[in-house]
C-alpha positions as CSV (number, residue, x, y, z in Angstrom):
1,X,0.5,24.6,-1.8
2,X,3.1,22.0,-1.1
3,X,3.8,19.4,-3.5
4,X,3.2,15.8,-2.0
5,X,4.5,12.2,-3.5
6,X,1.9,10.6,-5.1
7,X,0.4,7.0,-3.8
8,X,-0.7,4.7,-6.6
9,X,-3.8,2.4,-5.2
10,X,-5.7,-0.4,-7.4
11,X,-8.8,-1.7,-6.0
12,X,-9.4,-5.4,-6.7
13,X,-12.7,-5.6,-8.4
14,X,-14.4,-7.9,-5.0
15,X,-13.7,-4.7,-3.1
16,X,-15.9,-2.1,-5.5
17,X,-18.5,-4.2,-5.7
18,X,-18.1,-4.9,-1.5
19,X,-18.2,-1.1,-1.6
20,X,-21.5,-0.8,-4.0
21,X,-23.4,-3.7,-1.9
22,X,-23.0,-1.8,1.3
23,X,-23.7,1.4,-0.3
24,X,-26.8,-0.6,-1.6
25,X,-27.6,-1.9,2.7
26,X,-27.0,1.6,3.8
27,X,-23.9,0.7,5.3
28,X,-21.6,3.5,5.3
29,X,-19.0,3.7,8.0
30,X,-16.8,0.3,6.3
31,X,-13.5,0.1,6.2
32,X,-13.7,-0.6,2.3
33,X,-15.8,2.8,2.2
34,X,-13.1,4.8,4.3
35,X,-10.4,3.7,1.4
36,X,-12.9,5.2,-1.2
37,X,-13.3,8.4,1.1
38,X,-9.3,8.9,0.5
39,X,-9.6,8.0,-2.9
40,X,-12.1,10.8,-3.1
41,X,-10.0,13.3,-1.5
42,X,-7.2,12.4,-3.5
43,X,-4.9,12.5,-0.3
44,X,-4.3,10.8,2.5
45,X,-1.8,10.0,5.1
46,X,0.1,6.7,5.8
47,X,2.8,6.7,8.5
48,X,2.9,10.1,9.3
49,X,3.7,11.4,5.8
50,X,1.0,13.1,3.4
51,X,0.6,11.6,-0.2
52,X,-1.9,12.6,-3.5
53,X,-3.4,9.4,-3.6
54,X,-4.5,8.6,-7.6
55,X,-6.7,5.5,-8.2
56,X,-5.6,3.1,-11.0
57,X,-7.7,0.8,-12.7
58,X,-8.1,-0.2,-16.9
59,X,-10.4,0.0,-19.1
60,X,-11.0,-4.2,-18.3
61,X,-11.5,-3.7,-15.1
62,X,-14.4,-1.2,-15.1
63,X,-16.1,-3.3,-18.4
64,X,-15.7,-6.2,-15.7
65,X,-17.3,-4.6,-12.7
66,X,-20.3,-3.1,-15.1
67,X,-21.1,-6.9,-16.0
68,X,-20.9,-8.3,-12.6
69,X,-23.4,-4.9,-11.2
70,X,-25.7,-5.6,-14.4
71,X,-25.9,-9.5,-12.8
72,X,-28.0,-7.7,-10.4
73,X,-31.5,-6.9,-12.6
74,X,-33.0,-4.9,-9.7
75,X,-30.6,-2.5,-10.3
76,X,-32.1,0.1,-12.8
77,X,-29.4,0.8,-16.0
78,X,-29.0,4.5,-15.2
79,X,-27.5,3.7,-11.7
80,X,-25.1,1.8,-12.8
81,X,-24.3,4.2,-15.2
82,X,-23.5,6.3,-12.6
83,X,-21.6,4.7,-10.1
84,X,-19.2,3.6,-13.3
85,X,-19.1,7.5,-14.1
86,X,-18.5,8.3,-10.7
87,X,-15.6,6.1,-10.9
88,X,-14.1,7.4,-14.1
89,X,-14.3,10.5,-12.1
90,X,-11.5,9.4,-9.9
91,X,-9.6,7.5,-12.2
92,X,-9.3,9.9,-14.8
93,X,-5.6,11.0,-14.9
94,X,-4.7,7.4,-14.2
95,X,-6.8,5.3,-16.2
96,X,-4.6,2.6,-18.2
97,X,-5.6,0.5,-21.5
98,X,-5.2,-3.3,-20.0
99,X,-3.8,-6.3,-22.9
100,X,-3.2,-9.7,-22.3
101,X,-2.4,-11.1,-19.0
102,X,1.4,-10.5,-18.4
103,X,1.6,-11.7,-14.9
104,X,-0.3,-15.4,-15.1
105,X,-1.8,-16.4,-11.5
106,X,-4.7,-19.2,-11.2
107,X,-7.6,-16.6,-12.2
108,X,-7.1,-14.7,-15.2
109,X,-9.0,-11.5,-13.9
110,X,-7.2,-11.1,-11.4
111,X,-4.0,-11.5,-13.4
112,X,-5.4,-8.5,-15.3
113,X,-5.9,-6.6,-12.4
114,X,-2.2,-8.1,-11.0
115,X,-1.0,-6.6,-14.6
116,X,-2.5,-3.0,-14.1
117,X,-1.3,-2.6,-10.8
118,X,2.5,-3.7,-11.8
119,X,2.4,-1.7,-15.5
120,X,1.3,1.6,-13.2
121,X,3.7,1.0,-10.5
122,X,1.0,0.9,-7.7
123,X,2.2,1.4,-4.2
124,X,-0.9,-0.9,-2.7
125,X,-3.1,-3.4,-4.4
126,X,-6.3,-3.3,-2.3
127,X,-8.2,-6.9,-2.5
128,X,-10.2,-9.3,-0.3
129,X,-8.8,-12.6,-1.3
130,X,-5.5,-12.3,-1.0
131,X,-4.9,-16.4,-2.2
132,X,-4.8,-15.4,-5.9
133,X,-2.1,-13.0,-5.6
134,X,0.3,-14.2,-3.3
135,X,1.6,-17.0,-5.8
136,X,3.0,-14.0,-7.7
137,X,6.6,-13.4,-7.0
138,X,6.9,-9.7,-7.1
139,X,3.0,-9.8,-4.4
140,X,4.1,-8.8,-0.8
141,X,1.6,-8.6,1.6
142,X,1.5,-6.1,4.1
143,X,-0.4,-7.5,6.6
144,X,-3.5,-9.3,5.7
145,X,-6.6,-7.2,7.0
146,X,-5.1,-4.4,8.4
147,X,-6.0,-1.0,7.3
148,X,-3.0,0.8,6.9
C-alpha cells in the first residue's frame, strides 16, 4: 500500500453539533456530513493529491460538545454516549490534552479550539463562524463556504 501525507482537520464544535442536528432531521446528504464521511474513511483527496486524513480534537472539546447535546433533554443519555464514542473512534491516534487558552480571541472556547488546532499543526480548521477566528494572526481563510 502506498504511504500518503497525512491531513490534520479540527472540527469547530458548531459544526458537530450541525452534524448531530441533521443527523437528528434525517438529513444526510450535507456538506458538514460529507466532511465527516472523509473523516470516516480516514482519506481523502484535495487538489488532485491523496492524504490520510486524522481528526483532531481535545479532551475540552468533546466534554464541551457532551454538555451542549445534554442541553437537549429529549435526547436519551445512552445516545449521547454514543455519538461521543463514535467520535473517540476517529480521534483516537490524534486526541490531544487541551490547557489554558494560548491563543486569546473574543470567545474563550473557541480559543481552545484555536489552541488545539495550532499545538497539532492542523492543515484545516473546519468552523461556521468564521468572525471569532479571523482576529487571530496566524488564521487564514481559504475561502469562506467553499468545500474544498
Amino acid at each position: 500500500m502506498p504511504s500518503y501525507p497525512e491531513l490534520k482537520i479540527c472540527l469547530d464544535l458548531n459544526i458537530w453539533y450541525a452534524i448531530f442536528l441533521a443527523e437528528k432531521a434525517g438529513k444526510r446528504n450535507t456538506v458538514r456530513r460529507r466532511i465527516l464521511a472523509i473523516i470516516q474513511d480516514g482519506i481523502g483527496s484535495l487538489n488532485g493529491n491523496i492524504y490520510l486524513v486524522s481528526l483532531i480534537m481535545s479532551f475540552g472539546m468533546i466534554d464541551r460538545l457532551r454538555e451542549v447535546i445534554k442541553k437537549d433533554k429529549k435526547i436519551p443519555p445512552e445516545k449521547i454516549d454514543n455519538l461521543i464514542n463514535s467520535i473517540l473512534e476517529y480521534t483516537r491516534p490524534s486526541l490531544t490534552i487541551g490547557g489554558t487558552v494560548v491563543h486569546p480571541i473574543s470567545d474563550a472556547e473557541d480559543g481552545h479550539i484555536l489552541d488545539t488546532a495550532i499545538a497539532n499543526q492542523c492543515h484545516f480548521l473546519v468552523t461556521d463562524n468564521f468572525k471569532d477566528f479571523i482576529e487571530h494572526k496566524d488564521i487564514e481563510v481559504m475561502e469562506e463556504g467553499v468545500l474544498a
